[in-house]
DRENNUGU-549140 format. One line per 3 residues: number of its first residue (from 1); their letters; for each residue x, y, z of N, C-alpha, C, CB. Coordinates in nm, 2 decimals. Glycine has a CB too. Layout:
N
NUM> a> X Y Z X Y Z X Y Z X Y Z ~ ...;
//
This chain:
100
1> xxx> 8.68 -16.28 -10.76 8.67 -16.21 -10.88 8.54 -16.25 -10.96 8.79 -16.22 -10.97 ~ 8.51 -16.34 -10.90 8.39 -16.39 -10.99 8.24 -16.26 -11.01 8.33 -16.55 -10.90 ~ 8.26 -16.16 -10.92 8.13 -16.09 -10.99 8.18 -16.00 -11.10 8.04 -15.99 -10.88;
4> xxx> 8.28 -15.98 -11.13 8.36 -15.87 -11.20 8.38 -15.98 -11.37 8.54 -15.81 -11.09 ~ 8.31 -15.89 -11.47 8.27 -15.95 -11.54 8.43 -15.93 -11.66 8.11 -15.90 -11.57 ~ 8.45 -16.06 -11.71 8.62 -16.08 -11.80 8.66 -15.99 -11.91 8.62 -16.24 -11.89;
7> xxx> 8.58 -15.86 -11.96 8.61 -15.78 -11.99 8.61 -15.70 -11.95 8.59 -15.77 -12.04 ~ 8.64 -15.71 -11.81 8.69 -15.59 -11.72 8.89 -15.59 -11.71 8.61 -15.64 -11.52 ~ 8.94 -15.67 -11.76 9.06 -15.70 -11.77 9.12 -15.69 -11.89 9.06 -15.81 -11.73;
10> xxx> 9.16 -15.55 -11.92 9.24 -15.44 -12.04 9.23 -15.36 -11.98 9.18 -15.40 -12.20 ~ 9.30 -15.28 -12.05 9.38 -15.14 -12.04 9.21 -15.03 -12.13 9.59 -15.14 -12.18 ~ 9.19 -14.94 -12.05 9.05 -14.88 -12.03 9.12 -14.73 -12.02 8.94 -14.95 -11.88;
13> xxx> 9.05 -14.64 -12.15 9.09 -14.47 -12.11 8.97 -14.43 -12.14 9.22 -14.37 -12.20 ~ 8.98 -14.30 -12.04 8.83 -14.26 -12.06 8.81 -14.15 -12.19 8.78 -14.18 -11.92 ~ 8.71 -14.18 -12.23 8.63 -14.08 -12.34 8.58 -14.01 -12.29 8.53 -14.12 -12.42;
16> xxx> 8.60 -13.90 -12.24 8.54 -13.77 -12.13 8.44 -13.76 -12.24 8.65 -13.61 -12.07 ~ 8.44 -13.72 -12.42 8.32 -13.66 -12.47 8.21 -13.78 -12.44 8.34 -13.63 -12.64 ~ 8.18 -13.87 -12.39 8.07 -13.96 -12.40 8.00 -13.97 -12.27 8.12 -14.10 -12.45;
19> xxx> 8.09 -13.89 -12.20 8.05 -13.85 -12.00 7.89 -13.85 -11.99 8.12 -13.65 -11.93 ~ 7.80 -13.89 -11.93 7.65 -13.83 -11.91 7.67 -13.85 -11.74 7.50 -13.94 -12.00 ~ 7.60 -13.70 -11.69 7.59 -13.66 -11.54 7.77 -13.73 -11.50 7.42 -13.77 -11.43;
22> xxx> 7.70 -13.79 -11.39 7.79 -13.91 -11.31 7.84 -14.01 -11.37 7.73 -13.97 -11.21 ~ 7.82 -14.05 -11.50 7.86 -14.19 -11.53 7.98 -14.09 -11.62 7.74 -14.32 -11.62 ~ 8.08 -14.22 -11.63 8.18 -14.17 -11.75 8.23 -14.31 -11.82 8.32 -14.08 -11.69;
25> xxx> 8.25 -14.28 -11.92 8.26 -14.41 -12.06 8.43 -14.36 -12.09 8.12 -14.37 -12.25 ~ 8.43 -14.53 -12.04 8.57 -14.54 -12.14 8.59 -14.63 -12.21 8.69 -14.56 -12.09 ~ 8.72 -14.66 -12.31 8.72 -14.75 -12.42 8.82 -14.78 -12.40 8.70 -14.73 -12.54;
28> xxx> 8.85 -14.92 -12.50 8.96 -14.97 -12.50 9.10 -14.87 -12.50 8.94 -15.04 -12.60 ~ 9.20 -14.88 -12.53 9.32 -14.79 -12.56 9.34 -14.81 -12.68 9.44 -14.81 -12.50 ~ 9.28 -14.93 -12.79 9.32 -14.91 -12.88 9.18 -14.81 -12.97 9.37 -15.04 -12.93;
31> xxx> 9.13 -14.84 -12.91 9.02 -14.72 -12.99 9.03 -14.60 -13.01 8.90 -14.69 -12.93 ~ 9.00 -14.56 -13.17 9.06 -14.47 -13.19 9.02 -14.30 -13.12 9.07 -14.50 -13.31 ~ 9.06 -14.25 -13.02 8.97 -14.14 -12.98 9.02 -14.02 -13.08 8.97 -14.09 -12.82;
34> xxx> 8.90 -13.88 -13.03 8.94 -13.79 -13.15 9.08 -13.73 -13.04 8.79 -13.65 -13.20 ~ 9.15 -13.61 -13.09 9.27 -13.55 -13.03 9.19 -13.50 -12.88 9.35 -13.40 -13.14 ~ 9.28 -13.55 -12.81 9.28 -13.43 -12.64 9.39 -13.38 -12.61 9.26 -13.49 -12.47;
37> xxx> 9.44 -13.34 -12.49 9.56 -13.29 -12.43 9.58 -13.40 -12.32 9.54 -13.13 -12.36 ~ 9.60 -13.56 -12.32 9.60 -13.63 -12.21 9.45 -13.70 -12.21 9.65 -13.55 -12.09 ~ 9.46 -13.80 -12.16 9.37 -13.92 -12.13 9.41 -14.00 -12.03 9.36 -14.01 -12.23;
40> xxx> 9.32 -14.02 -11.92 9.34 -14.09 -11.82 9.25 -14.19 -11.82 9.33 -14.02 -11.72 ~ 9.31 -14.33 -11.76 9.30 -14.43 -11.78 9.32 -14.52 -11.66 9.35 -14.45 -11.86 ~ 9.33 -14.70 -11.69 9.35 -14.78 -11.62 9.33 -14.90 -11.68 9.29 -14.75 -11.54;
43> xxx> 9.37 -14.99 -11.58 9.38 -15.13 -11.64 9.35 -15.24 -11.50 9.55 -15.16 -11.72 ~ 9.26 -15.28 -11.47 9.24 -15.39 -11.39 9.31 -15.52 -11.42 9.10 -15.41 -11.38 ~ 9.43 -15.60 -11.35 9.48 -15.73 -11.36 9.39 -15.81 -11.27 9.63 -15.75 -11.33;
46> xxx> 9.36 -15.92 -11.31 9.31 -15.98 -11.23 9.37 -16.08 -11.11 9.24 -16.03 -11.29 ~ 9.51 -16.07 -11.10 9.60 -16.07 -10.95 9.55 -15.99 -10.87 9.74 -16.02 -10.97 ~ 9.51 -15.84 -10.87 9.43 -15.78 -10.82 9.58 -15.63 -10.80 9.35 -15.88 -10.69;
49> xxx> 9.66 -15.67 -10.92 9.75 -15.51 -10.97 9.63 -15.41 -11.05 9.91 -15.54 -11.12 ~ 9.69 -15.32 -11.02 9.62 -15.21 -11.11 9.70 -15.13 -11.10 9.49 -15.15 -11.09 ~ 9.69 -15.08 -11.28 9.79 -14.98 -11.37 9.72 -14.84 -11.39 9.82 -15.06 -11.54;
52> xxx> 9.74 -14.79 -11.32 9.68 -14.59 -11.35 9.75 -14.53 -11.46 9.71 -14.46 -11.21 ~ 9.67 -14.48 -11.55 9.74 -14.41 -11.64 9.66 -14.23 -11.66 9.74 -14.51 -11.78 ~ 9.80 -14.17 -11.67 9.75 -14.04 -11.69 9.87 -13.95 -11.75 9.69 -13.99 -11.54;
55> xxx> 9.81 -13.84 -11.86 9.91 -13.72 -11.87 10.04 -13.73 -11.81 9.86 -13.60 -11.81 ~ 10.15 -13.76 -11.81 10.23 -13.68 -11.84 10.31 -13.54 -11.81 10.19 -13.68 -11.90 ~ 10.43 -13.50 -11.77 10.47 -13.36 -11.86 10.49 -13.31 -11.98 10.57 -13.34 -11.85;
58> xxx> 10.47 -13.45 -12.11 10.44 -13.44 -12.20 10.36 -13.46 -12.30 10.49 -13.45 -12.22 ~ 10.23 -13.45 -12.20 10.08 -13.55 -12.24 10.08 -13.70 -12.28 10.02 -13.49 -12.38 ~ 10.22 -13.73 -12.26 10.21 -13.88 -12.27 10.18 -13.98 -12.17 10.33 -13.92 -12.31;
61> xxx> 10.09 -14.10 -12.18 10.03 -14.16 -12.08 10.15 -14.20 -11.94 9.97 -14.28 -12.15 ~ 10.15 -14.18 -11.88 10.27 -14.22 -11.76 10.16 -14.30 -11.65 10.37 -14.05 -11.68 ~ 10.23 -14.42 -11.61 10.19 -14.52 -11.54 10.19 -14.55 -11.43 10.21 -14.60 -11.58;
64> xxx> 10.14 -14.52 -11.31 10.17 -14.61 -11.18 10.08 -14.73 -11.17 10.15 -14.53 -11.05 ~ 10.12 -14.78 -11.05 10.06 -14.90 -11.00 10.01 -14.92 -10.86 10.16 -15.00 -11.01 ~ 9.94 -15.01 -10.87 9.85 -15.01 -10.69 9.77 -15.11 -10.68 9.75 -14.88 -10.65;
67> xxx> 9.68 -15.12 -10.64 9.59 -15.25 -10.60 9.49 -15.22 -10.58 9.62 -15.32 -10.48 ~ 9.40 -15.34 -10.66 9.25 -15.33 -10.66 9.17 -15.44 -10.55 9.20 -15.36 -10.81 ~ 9.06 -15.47 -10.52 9.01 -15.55 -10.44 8.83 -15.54 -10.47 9.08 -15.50 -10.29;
70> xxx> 8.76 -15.66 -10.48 8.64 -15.62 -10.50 8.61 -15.59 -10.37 8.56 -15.71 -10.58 ~ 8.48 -15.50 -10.45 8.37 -15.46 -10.29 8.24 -15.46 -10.33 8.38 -15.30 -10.22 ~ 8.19 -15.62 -10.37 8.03 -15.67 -10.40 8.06 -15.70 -10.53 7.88 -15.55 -10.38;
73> xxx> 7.93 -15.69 -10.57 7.90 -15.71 -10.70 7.92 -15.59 -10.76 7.78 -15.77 -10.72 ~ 8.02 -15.63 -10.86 8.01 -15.48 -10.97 8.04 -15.43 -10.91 7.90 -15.41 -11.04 ~ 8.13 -15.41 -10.85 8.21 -15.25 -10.76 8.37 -15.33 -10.74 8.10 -15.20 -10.52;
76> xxx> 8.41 -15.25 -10.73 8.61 -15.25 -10.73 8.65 -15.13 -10.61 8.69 -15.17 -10.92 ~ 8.68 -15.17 -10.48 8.79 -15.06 -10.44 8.89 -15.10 -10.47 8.81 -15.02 -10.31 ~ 8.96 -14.91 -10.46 9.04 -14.88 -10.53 9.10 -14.77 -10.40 8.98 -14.84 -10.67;
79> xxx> 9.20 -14.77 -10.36 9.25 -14.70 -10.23 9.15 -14.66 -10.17 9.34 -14.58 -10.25 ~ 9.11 -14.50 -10.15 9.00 -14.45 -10.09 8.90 -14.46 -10.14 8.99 -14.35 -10.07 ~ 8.83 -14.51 -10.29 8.73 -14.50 -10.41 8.68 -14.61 -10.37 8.79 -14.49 -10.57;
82> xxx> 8.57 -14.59 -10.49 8.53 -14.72 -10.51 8.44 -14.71 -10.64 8.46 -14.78 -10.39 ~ 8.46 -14.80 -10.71 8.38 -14.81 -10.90 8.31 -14.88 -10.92 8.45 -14.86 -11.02 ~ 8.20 -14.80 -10.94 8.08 -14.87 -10.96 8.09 -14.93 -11.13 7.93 -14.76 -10.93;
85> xxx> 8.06 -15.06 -11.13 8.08 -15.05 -11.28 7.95 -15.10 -11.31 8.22 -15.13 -11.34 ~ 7.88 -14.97 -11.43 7.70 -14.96 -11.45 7.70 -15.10 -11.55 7.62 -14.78 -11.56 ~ 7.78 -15.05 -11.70 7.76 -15.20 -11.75 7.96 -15.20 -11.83 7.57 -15.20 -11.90;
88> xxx> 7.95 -15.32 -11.88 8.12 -15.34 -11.93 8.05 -15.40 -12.07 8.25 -15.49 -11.81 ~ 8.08 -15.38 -12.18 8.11 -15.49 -12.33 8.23 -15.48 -12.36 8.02 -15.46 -12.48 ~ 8.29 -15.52 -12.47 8.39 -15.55 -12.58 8.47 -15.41 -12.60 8.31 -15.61 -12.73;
91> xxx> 8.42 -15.31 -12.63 8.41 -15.20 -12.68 8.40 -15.06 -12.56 8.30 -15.21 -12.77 ~ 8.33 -15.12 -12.47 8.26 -14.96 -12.38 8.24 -15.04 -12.26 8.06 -14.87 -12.45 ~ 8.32 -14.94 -12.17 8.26 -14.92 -12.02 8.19 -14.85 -11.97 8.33 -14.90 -11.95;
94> xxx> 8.10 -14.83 -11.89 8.02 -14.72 -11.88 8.06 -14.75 -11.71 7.85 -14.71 -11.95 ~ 8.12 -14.63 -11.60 8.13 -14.64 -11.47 8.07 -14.53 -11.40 8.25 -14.65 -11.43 ~ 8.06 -14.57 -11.27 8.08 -14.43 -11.16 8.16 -14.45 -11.06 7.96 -14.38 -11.09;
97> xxx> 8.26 -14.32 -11.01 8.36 -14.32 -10.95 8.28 -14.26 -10.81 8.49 -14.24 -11.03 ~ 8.33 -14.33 -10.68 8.29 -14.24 -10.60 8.38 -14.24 -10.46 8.13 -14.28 -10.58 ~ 8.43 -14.16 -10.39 8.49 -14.14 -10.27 8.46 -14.22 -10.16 8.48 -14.01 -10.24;
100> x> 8.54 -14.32 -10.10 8.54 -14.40 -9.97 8.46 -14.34 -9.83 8.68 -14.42 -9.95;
//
C-alpha cells in the first residue's frame, strides 16, 4: 500500500457537478453536496475491503463490498477496473475510472 497516498482511506462520493472530460471529483461524505437523486461512492480500507456505495430504491446510499488490490503507483484494481488516482487532498479526489 505504500504508493497509495493515506488519504485515500474514507468514505469518497462523487460530485458528478465538478466532472471535467474523463476525470471525476469526489469528496468526502461529509461534504456538504448540493441535492441529487443518489450519489455513488466508495471507501477504500486499507485491509484491502472495499465498500461501494450507490442509490438505492429509495435514493438512499446502499452498500456492498468487495476487494481492492493495488496495480502500480497511483492505480487501484478493482474487479474488472482499474483507478487511476490523478491527485488525492483532505477535501477532493480527483480520478479516472477505466475498464480492465
Amino acid at each position: 500500500m505504500a504508493d497509495l497516498p493515506p488519504e485515500l482511506f474514507q468514505r469518497w462520493m462523487h460530485s458528478h457537478e465538478e466532472d471535467e472530460g474523463d476525470l471525476q471529483v469526489y469528496r468526502p461524505a461529509s461534504y456538504e453536496f448540493p441535492p441529487a437523486r443518489g450519489r455513488r461512492g466508495f471507501e477504500f480500507k486499507p485491509d484491502g475491503e472495499l465498500v461501494r456505495y450507490g442509490p438505492g430504491p429509495s435514493d438512499k446510499p446502499e452498500a456492498t463490498t468487495g476487494r481492492w488490490s493495488p496495480a502500480g503507483a497511483g492505480r487501484v484494481r478493482v474487479g474488472d477496473g482499474e483507478l487511476e488516482i490523478v491527485s488525492v487532498e483532505p477535501g477532493r479526489l480527483t480520478a479516472r475510472w477505466s475498464d480492465g
